[in-house]
Backbone as ProteinMPNN parsed JSONL, in Angstrom:
{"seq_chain_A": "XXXXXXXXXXXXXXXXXXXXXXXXXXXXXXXXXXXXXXXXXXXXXXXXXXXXXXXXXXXXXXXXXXXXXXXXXXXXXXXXXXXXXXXXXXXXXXXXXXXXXXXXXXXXXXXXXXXXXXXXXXXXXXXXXXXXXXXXXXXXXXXXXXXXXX", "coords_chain_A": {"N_chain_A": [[-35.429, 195.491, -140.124], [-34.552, 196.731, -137.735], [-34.905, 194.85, -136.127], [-32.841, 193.467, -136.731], [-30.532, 195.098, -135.876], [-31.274, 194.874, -132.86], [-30.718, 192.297, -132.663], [-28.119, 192.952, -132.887], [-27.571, 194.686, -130.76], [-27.544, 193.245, -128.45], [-24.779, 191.313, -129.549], [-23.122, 192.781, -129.247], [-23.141, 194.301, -126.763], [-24.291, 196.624, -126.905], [-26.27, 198.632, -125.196], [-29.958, 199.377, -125.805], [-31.822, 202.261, -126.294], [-33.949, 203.675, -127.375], [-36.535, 203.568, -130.466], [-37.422, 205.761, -132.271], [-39.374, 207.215, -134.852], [-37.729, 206.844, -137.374], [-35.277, 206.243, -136.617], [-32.958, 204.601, -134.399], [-31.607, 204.52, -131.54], [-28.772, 203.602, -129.674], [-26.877, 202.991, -126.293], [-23.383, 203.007, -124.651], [-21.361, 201.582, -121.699], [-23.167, 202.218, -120.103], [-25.241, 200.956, -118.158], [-22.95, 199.484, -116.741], [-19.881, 198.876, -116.219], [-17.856, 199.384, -119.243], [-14.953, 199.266, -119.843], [-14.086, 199.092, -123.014], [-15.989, 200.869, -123.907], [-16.543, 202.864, -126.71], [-15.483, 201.238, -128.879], [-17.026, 199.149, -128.568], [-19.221, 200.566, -129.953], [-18.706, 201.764, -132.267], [-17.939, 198.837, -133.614], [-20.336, 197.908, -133.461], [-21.404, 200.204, -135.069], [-20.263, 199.944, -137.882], [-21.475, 197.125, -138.183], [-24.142, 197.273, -138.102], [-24.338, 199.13, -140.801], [-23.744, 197.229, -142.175], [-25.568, 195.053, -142.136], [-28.083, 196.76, -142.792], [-27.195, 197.585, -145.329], [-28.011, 194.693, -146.532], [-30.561, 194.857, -146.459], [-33.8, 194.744, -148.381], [-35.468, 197.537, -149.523], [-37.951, 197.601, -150.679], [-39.301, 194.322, -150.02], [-41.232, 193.43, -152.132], [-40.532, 194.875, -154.504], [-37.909, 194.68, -155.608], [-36.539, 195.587, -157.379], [-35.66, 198.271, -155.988], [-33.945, 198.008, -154.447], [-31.32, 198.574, -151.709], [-31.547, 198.872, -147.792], [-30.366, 201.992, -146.614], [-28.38, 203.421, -144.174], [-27.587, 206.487, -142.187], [-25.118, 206.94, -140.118], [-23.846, 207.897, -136.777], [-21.562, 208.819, -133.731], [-20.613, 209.778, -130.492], [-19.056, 210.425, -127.472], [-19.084, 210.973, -124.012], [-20.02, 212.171, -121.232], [-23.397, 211.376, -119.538], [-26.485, 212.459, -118.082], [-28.436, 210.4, -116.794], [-32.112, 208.545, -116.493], [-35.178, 207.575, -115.034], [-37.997, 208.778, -116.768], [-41.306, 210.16, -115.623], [-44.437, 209.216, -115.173], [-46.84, 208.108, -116.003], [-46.002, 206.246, -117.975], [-43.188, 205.497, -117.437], [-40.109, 206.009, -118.166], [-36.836, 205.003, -119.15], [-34.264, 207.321, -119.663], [-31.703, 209.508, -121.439], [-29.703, 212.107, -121.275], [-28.433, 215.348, -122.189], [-25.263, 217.167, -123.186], [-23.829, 215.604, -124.345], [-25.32, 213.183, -125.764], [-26.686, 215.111, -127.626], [-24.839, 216.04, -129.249], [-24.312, 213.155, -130.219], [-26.283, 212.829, -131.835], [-26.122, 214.833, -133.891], [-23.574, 213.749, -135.532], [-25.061, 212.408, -136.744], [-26.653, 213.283, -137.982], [-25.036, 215.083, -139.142], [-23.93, 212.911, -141.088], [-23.527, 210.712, -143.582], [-25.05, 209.134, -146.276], [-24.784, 205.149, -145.271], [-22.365, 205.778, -144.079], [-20.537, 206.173, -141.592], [-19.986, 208.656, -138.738], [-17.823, 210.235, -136.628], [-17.094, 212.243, -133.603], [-13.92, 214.308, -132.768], [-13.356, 213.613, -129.779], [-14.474, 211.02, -129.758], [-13.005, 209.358, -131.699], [-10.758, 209.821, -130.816], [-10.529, 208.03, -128.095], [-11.257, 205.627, -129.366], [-9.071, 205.102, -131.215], [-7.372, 204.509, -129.906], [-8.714, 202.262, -128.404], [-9.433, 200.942, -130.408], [-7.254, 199.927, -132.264], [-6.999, 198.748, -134.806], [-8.894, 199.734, -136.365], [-10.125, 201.149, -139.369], [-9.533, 204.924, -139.916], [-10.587, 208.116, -141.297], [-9.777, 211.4, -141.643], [-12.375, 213.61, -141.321], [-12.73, 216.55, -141.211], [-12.911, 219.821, -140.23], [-16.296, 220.623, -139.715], [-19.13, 222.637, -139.589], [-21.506, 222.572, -136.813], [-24.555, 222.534, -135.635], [-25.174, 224.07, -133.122], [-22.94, 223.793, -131.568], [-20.8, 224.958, -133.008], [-17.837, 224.737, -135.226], [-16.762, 221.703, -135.52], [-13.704, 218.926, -135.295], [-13.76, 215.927, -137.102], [-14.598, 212.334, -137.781], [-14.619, 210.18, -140.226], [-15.576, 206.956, -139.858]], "CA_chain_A": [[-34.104, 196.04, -139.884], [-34.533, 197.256, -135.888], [-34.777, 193.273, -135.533], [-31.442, 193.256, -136.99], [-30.067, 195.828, -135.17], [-31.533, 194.486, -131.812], [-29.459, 191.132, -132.393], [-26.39, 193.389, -133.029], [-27.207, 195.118, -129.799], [-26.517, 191.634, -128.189], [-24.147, 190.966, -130.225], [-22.129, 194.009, -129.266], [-23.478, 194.401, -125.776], [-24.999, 197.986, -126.28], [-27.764, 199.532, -125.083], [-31.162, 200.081, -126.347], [-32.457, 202.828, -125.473], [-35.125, 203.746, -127.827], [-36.764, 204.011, -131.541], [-38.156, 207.296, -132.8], [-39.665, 207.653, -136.249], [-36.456, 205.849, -138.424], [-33.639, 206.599, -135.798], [-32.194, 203.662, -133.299], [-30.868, 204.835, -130.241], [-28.199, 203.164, -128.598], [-25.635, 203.639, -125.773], [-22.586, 201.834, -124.194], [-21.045, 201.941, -120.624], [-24.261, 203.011, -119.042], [-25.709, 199.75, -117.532], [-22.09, 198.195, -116.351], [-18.634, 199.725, -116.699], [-17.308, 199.16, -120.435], [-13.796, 199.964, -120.828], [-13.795, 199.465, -124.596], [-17.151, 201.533, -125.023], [-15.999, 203.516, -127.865], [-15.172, 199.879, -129.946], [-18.256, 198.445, -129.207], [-20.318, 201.418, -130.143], [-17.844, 201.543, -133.653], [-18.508, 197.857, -133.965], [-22.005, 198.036, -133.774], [-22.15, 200.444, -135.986], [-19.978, 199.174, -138.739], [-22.064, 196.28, -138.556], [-25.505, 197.976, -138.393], [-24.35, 199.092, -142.24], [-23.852, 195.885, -143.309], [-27.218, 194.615, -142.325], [-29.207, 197.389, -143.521], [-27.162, 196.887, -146.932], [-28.699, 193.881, -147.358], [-32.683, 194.07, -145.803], [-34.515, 195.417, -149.1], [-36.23, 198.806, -148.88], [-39.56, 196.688, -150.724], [-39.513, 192.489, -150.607], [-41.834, 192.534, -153.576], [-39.756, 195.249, -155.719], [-36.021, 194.536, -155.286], [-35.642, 196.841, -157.664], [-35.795, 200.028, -155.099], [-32.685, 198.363, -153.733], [-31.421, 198.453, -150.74], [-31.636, 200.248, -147.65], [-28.953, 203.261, -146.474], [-28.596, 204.172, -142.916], [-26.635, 206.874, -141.821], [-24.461, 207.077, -138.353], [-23.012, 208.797, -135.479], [-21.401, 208.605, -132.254], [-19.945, 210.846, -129.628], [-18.03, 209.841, -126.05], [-18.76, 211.725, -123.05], [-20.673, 211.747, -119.669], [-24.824, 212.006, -119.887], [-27.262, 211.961, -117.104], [-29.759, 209.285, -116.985], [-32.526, 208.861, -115.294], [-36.312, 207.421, -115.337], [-38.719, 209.946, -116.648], [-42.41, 209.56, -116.351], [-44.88, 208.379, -113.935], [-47.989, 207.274, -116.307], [-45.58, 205.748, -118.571], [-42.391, 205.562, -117.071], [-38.656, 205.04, -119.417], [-35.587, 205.489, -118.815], [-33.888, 208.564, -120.916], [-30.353, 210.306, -121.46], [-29.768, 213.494, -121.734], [-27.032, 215.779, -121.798], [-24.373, 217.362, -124.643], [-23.157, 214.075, -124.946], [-26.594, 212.641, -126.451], [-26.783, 216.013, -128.264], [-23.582, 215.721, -129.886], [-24.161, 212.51, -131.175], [-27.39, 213.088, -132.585], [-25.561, 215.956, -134.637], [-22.796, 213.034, -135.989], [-25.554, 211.116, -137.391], [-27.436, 214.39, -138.857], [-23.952, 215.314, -140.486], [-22.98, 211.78, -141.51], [-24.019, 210.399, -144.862], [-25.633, 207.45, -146.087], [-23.627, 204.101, -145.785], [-21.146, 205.97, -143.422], [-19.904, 206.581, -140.014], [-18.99, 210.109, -138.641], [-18.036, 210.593, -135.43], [-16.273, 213.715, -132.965], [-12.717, 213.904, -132.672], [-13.63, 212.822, -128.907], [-14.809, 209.51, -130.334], [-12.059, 209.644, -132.261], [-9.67, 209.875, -129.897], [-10.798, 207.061, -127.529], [-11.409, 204.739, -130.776], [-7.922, 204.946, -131.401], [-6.791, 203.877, -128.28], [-9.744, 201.095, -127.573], [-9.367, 199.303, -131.119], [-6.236, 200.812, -133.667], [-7.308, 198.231, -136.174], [-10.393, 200.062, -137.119], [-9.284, 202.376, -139.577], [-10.635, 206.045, -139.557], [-10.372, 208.991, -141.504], [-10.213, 212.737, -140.935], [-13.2, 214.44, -142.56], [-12.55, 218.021, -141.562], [-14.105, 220.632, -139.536], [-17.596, 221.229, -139.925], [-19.945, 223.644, -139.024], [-22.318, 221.828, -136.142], [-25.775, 223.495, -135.117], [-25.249, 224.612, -131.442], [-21.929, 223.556, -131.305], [-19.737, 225.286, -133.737], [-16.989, 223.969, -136.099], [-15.826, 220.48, -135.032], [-13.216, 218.082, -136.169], [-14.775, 214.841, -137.069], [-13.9, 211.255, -138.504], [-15.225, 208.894, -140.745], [-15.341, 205.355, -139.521]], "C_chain_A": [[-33.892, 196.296, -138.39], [-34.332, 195.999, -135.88], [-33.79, 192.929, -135.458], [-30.421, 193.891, -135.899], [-29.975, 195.596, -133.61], [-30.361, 193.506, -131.334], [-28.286, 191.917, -132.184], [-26.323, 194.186, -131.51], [-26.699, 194.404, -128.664], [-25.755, 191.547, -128.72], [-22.398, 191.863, -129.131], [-21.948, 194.224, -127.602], [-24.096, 196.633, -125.577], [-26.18, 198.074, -125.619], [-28.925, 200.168, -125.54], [-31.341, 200.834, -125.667], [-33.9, 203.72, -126.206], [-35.233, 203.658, -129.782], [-37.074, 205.008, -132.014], [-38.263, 207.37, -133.986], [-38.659, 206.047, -136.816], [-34.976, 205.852, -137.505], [-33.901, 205.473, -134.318], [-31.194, 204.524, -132.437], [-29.882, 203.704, -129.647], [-26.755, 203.352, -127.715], [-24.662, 202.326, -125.179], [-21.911, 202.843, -122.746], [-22.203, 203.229, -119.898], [-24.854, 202.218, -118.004], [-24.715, 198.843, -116.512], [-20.807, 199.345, -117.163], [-17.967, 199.052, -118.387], [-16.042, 199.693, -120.839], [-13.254, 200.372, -122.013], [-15.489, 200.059, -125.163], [-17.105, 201.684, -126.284], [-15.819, 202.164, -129.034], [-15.999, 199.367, -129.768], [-19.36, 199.461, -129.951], [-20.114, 201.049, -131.771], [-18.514, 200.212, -134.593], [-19.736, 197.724, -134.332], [-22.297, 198.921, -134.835], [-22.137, 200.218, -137.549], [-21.008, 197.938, -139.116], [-23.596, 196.66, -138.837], [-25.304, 198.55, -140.033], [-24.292, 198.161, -143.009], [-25.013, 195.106, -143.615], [-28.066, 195.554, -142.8], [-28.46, 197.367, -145.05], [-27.799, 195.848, -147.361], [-29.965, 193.621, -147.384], [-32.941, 195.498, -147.601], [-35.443, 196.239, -148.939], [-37.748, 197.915, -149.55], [-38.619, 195.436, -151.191], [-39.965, 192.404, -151.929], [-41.389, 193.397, -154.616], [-38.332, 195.293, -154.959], [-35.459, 195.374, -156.228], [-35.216, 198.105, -157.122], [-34.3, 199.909, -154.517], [-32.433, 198.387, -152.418], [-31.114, 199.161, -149.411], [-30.348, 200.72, -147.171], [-29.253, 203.687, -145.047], [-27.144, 205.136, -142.914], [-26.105, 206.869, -140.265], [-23.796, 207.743, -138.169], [-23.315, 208.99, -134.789], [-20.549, 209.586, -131.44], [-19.507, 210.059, -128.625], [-18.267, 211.318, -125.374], [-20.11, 211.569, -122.019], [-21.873, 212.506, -120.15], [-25.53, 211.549, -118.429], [-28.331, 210.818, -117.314], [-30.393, 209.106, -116.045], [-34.148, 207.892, -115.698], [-37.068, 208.423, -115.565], [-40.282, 209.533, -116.787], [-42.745, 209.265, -115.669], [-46.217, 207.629, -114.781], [-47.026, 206.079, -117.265], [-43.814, 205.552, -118.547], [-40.816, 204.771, -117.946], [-37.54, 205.984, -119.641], [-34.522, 206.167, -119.759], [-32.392, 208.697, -120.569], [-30.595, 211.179, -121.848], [-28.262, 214.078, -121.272], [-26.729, 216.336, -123.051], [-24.355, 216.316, -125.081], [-24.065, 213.579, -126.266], [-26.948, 213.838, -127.524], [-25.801, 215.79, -129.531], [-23.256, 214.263, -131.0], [-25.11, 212.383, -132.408], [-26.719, 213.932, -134.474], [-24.618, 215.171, -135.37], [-23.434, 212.939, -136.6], [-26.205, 212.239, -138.748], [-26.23, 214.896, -139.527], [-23.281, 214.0, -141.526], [-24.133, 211.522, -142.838], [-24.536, 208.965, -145.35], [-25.119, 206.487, -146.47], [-22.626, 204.295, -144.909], [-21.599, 206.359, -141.982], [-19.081, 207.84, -139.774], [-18.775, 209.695, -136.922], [-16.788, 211.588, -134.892], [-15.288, 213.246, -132.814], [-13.258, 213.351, -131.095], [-13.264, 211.513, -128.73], [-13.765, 208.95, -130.68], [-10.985, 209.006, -131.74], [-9.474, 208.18, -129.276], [-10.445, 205.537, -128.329], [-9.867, 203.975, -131.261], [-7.113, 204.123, -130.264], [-6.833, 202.267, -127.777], [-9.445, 199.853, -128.907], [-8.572, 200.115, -132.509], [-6.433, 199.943, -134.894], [-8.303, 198.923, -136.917], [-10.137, 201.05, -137.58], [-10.612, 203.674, -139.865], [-9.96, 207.088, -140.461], [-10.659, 210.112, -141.088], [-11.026, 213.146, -141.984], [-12.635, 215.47, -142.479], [-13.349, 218.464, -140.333], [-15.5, 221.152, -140.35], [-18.359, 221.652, -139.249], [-21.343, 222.827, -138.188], [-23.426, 222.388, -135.522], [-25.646, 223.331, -133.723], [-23.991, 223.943, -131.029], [-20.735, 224.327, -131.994], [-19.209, 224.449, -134.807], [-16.449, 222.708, -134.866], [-15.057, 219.376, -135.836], [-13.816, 216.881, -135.869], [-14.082, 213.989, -138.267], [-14.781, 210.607, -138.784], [-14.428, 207.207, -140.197], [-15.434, 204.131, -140.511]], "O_chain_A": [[-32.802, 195.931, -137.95], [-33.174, 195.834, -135.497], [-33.399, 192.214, -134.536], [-29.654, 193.222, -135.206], [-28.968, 195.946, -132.993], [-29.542, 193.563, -130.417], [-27.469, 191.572, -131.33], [-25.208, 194.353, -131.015], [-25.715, 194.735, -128.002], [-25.312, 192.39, -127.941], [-21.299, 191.549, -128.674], [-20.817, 194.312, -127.126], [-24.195, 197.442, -124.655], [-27.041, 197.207, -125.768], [-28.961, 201.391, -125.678], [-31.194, 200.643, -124.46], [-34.725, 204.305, -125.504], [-34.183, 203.681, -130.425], [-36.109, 204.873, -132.766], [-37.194, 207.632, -134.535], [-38.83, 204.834, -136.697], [-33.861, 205.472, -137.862], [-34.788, 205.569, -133.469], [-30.153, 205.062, -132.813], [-30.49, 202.805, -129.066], [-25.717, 203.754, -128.24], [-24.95, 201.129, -125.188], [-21.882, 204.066, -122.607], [-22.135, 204.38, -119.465], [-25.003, 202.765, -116.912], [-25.092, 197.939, -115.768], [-20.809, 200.14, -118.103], [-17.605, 197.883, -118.261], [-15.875, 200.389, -121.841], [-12.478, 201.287, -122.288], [-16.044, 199.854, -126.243], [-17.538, 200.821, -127.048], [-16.167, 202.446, -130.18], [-16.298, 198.724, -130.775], [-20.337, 198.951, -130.499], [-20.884, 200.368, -132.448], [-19.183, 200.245, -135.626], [-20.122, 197.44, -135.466], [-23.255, 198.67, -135.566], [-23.089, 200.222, -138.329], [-21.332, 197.793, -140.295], [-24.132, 196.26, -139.87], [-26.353, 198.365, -140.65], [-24.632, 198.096, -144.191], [-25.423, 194.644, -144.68], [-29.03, 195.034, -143.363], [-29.216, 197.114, -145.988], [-28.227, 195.873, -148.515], [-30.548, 192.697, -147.952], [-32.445, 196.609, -147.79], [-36.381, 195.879, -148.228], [-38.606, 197.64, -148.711], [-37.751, 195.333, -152.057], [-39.474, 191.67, -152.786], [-41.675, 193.002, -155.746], [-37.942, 195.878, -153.949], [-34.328, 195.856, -156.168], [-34.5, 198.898, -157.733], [-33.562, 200.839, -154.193], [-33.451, 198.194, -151.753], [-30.398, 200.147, -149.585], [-29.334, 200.027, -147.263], [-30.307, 204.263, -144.779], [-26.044, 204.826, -143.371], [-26.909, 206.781, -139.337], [-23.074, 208.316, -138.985], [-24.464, 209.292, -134.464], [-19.693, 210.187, -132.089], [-19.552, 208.852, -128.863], [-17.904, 212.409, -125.812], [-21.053, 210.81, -122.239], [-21.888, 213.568, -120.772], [-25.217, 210.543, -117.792], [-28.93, 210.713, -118.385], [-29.971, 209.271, -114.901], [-34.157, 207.51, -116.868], [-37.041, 209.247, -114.651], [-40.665, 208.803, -117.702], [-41.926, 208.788, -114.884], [-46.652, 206.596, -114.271], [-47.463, 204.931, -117.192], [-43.215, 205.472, -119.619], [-40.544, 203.599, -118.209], [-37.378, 207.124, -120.077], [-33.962, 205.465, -120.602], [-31.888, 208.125, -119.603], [-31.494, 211.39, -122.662], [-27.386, 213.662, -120.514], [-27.512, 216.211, -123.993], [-24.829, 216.014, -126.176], [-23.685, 213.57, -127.437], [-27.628, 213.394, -128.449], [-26.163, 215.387, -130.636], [-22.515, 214.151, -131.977], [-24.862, 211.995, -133.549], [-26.884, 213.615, -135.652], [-24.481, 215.842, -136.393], [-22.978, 213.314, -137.68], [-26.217, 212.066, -139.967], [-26.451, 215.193, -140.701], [-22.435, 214.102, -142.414], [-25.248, 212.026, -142.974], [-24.366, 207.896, -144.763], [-24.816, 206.391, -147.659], [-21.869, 203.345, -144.709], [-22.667, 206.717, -141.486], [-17.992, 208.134, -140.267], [-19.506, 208.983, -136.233], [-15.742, 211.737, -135.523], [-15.19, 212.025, -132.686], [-13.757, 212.249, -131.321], [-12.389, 210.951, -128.071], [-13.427, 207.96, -130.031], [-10.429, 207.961, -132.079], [-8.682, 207.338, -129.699], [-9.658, 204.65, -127.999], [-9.615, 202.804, -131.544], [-6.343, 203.164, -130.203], [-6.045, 201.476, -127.26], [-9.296, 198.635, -128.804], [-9.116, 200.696, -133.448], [-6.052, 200.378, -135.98], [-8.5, 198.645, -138.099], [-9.878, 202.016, -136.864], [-11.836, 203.598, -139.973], [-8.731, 207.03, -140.468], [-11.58, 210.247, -140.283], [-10.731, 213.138, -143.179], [-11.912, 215.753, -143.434], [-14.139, 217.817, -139.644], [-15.605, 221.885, -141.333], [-18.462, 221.149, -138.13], [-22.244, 222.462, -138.943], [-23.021, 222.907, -134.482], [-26.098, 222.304, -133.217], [-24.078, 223.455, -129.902], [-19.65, 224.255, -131.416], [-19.895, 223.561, -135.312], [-15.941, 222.845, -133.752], [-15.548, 218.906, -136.863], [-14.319, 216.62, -134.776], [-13.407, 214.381, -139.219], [-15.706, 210.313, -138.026], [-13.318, 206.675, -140.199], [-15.229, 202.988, -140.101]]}, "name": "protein", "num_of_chains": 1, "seq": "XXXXXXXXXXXXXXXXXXXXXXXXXXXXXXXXXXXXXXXXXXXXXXXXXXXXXXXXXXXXXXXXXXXXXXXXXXXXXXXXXXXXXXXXXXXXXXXXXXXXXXXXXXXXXXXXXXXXXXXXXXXXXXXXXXXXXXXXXXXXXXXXXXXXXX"}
């Protein structure tokens, strides 16, 4: 599935920026100015559900089915930087990267959440892509925020 995901980061033109455990990292307009960030991030991730719908959680039982990722994305300015001198790799940090983390940890499996922010931009960058309003919800170190399914 990451293999998949990799292509789509070509595909899309995001940004790897790391794996951890089961969670794909990636960012847009960090490498090169991206006016339609926000629609490739979307894109990518729309499509990142379609390929993990179809990679089977086991090859040799297809009965288990198949697998479920959940997502979410945020919009807003993060520092970046190299960290590291024995092993040196290049990080983000910030709310921003906080914030989206917190999408993905409220979003559900199969779907796309992301901050009104996102939201916002989204609307702007690609009005075909339709979006609903979830609601405000209660966000660990952030408060209540309004937030959309993609």
């Amino acid at each position: 599935l990451y293999l998949k995901f990799d292509a789509l980061s070509h595909d899309h033109d995001v940004f790897k920026m790391e794996t951890i455990g089961d969670a794909w990292m990636g960012v847009t307009n960090i490498c090169k100015d991206q006016s339609d960030h926000t629609k490739r991030i979307a894109e990518f991730a729309i499509d990142a559900i379609k390929a993990a719908e179809e990679t089977l959680i086991n090859e040799d039982d297809p009965a288990k089915g198949f697998v479920q990722v959940r997502i979410g994305f945020h919009s807003g300015p993060v520092l970046s930087n190299v960290v590291g001198s024995r092993n040196p790799k290049f990080s983000v940090f910030g709310d921003t990267v906080n914030t989206s983390s917190r999408m993905e940890s409220n979003s559900l499996p199969g779907q796309i959440l992301c901050s009104e922010r996102a939201a916002k931009l989204l609307m702007k960058q690609a009005p075909k892509i339709p979006m609903t309003y979830r609601g405000k919800i209660n966000v660990k170190g952030k408060g209540e925020m309004k937030t959309y399914w993609v």
